[in-house]
N, C-alpha and C positions, 0 to 999 in steps of 0.2 A: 493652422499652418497651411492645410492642404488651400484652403478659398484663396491664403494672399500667395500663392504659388500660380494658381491658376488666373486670379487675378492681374498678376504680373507677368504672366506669358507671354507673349508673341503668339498671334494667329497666323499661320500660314495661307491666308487668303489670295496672294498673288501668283500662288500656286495651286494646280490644276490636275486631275490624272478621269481618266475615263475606262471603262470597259469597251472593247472593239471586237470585230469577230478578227481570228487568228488567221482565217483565209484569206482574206483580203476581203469580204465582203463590204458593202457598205454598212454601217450601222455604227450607233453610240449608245452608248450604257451610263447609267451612275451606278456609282461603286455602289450608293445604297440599296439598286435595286437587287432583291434576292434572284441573281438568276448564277446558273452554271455553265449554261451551253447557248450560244445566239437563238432568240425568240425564231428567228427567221429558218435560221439552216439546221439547228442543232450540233452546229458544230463547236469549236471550243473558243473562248473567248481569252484575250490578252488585256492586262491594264497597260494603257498608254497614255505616258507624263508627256506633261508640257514641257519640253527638254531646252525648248527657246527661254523660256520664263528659269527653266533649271539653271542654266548660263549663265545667268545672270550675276552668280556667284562664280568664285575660281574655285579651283578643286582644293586649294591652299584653303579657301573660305569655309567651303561645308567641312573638311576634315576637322577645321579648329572647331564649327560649330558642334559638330557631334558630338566630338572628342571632350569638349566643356561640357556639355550634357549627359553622355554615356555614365551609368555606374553615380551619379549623383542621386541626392535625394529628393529633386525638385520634379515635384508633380506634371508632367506626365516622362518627363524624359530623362529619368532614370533607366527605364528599358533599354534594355540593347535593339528594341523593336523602335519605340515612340523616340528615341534618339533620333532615327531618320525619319520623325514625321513628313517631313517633305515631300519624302520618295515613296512613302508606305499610303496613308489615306491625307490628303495635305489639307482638306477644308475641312477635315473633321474638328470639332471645337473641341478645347480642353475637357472641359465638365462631361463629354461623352465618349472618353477612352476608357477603358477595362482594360486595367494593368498589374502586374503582380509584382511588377519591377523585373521584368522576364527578362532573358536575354544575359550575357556577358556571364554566364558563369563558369566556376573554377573548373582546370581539369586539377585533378588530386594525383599523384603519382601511388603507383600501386608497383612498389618494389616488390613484393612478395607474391602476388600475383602475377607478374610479368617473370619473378624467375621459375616459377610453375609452367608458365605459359613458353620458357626460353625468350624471351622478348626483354630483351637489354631495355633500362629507362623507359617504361612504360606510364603513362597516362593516360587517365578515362577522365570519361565529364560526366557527370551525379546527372540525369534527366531526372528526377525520380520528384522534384516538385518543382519542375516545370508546366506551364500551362498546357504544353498538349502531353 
């Protein structure tokens, strides 16, 4: 099931994002290379999207698209992460995301908890197997 999932995808090809330095330096990165800090300055680095190519959708369009993805069980965009493949790593191929279906989980109400705490209508979210 997982191969005709991935099979069946959509590659985000047309879409772009790069590592830059956050000071305005010049320079460019790929997201693959292992770095932290610009080779050059050591200072801190920003991913920046192709926001022209991003456009190209209306905000009407990515919502429906995520929103059909989110919380599903289709390889890889079940995540609440890989839902915005676009905006996260966008040329990354299917067969090379590491997912656990992270992302979008429940908050659970802890009425008993919260009236310990005095805290009217309280809610927490389980992290407890989440990926980090």
């Amino acid at each position: 099931m997982q191969r005709e999932a991935i099979q069946a995808a959509p590659q985000a090809a047309a879409y772009n994002a790069h590592f830059r330095p956050f000071n305005g330096h010049p320079g460019r990165y790929s997201l693959y290379d292992v770095i932290y800090t610009c080779p050059e300055t050591g200072g801190l680095l920003e991913v920046h999207h192709d926001i022209d190519a991003l456009r190209t959708k209306s905000p009407d369009a990515w919502k429906a698209l995520i929103d059909s993805r989110a919380g599903r069980t289709v390889w890889p965009y079940g995540s609440g992460v890989w839902a915005m493949r676009e905006w996260v790593v966008p040329d990354l191929r299917d067969e090379n995301v590491v997912s656990m279906f992270e992302g979008n989980s429940n908050l659970f109400w802890a009425d008993r908890l919260g009236q310990q705490l005095g805290v009217p209508d309280l809610w927490i979210k389980l992290c407890g197997n989440s990926h980090t």
